[in-house]
N, C-alpha and C positions, 0 to 999 in steps of 0.2 A: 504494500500500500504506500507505504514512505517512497520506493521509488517511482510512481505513478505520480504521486505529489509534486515529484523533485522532477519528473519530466515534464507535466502539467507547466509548471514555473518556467522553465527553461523556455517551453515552444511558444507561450503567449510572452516572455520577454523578447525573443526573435522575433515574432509577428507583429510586437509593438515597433523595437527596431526597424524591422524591413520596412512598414507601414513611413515612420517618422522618414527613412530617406527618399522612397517613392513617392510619397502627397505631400507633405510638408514642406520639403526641402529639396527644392527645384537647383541649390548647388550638386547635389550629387546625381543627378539625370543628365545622360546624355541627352543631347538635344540634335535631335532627328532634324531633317527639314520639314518645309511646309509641304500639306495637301500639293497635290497639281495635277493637270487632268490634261492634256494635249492630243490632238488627234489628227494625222496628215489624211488630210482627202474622204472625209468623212461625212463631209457636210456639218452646218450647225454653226453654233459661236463658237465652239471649242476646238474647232479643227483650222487646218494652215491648209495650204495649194501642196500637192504635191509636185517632185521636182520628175523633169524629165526620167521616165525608167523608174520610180517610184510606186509602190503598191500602196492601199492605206493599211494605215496602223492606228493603234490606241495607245495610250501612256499613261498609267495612273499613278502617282507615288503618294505615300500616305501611311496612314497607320489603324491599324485594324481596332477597333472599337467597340466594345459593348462587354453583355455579361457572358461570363466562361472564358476571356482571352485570356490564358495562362501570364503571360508577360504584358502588363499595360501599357510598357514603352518599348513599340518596335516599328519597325517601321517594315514595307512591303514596295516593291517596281513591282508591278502588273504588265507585261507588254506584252500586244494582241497584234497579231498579224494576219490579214486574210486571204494572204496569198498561201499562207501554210497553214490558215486554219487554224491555229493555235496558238495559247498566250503561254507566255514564258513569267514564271514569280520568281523574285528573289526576296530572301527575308534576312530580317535582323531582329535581332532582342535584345534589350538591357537587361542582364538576367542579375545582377546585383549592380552597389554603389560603384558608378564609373566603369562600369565593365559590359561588355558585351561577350554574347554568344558566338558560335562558330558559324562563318559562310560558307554554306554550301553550294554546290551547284545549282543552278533553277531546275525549278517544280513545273513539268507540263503538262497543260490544260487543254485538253479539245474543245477546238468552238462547236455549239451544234446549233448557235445562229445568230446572223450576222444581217443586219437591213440597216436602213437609215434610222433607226431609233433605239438601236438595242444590240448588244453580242452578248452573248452568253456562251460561257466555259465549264466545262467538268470533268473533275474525275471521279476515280471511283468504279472505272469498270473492270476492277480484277477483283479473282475472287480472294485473294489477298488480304485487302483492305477491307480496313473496319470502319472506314465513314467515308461518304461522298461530298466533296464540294463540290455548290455553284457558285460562279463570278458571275453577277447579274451588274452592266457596264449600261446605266442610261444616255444614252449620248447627249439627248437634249437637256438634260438636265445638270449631268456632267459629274453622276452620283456612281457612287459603285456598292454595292450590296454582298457579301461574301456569306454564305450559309453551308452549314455544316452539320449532315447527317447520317444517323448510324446505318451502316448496312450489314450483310452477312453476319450477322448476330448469331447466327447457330451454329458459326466456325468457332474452332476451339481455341485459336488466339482471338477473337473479338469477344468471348466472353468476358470479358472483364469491364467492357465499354461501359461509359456512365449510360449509354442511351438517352442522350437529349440531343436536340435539335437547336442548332445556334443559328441566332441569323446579327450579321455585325456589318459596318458599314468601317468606309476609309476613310478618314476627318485628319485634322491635325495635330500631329503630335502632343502630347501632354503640356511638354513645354509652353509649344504656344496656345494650346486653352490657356493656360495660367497666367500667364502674359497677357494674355487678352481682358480675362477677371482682373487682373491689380491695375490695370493702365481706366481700368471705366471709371 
C-alpha cells in the first residue's frame, strides 16, 4: 500500500510538472511555425498559377489539434499531389521541455478525391493497422480536418486499441494561440 502511495505522489508531481512546462510556461515550448495552407492550381483564394510543366498541389503546415492528440505541441507538412494521387505527412513533436521527437520519413496517404472543393486522403487499408485516417482538405475554406478511426479490432495486435474515434483539425501552434491570448 505504502508503495502505491509513494507512486501515486511521484506520477501527479510529474503530471503537475509536465502540465507547469507545457501551459504555463511558453519559455520551454518549442515554437512551431504558423498555420499555412497554399495550393498551386487549384482554384480559390488559397491557390497561386501554376508554372509551366507544373501539376497542382496542396500545402498545409500546422499542428494537429483537439482531444486525444498525444503530444499538444507538434507540428505536421500535409503535401497532396494529384498527379500521384497522394499526400505525403511529415510530423514532429515536442515530446518534453525543449526537446523534440524523432523525424521520420513521410507517412502516405491515398487521395480517393480530388475536385475543386475538396481532396480527401486515407489510410488504413492493411490488415495490419489498427486505425484509419482521413485528411479531409476544404479548399474553399482552407481548413483541414484529420480523423482517426479504429479498425481491424479482432486482430490480435489491435486488441489493445482504446477504440475511439478522433476527429482534430490543423490550427496554430500553441505558441501562437498564447501569443495571440496575452497580446488582446
Amino acid at each position: 500500500m505504502k508503495k502505491i502511495i509513494v507512486l501515486s505522489i511521484f506520477v501527479f508531481s510529474a503530471g503537475s510538472i509536465f502540465g507547469y512546462f507545457f501551459h504555463i510556461n511558453p519559455d520551454k515550448q518549442i515554437i512551431f511555425g504558423s498555420k499555412e495552407f497554399l495550393g498551386r492550381g487549384i482554384g480559390g483564394q488559397y491557390s497561386l498559377n501554376l508554372f509551366p510543366g507544373e501539376q497542382p498541389s496542396v500545402s498545409i503546415l500546422g499542428t494537429i489539434i483537439g482531444d486525444g492528440v498525444g503530444y499538444k505541441n507538434n507540428t505536421r507538412t500535409i503535401d497532396c499531389r494529384k498527379d500521384r494521387m497522394e499526400c505525403e505527412v511529415v510530423s514532429i513533436d515536442q515530446i518534453g521541455p525543449n526537446q523534440v521527437g524523432d523525424l521520420f520519413p513521410p507517412t502516405t496517404y491515398s487521395i480517393t478525391k480530388w475536385d475543386m472543393h475538396e481532396v480527401v486522403a486515407t489510410s488504413g487499408d492493411n490488415i495490419f493497422e489498427c486505425e484509419k485516417t482521413t485528411i479531409n482538405i476544404n479548399l474553399d475554406a482552407g481548413t483541414t480536418e484529420w480523423v482517426q478511426e479504429p479498425i481491424n479490432q479482432s486482430v490480435p495486435n489491435c486488441k489493445d486499441s482504446d477504440g475511439k474515434i478522433y476527429k482534430w483539425t490543423i490550427e496554430n501552434p500553441p505558441y501562437w494561440q498564447w501569443e495571440k491570448n496575452v497580446k488582446k
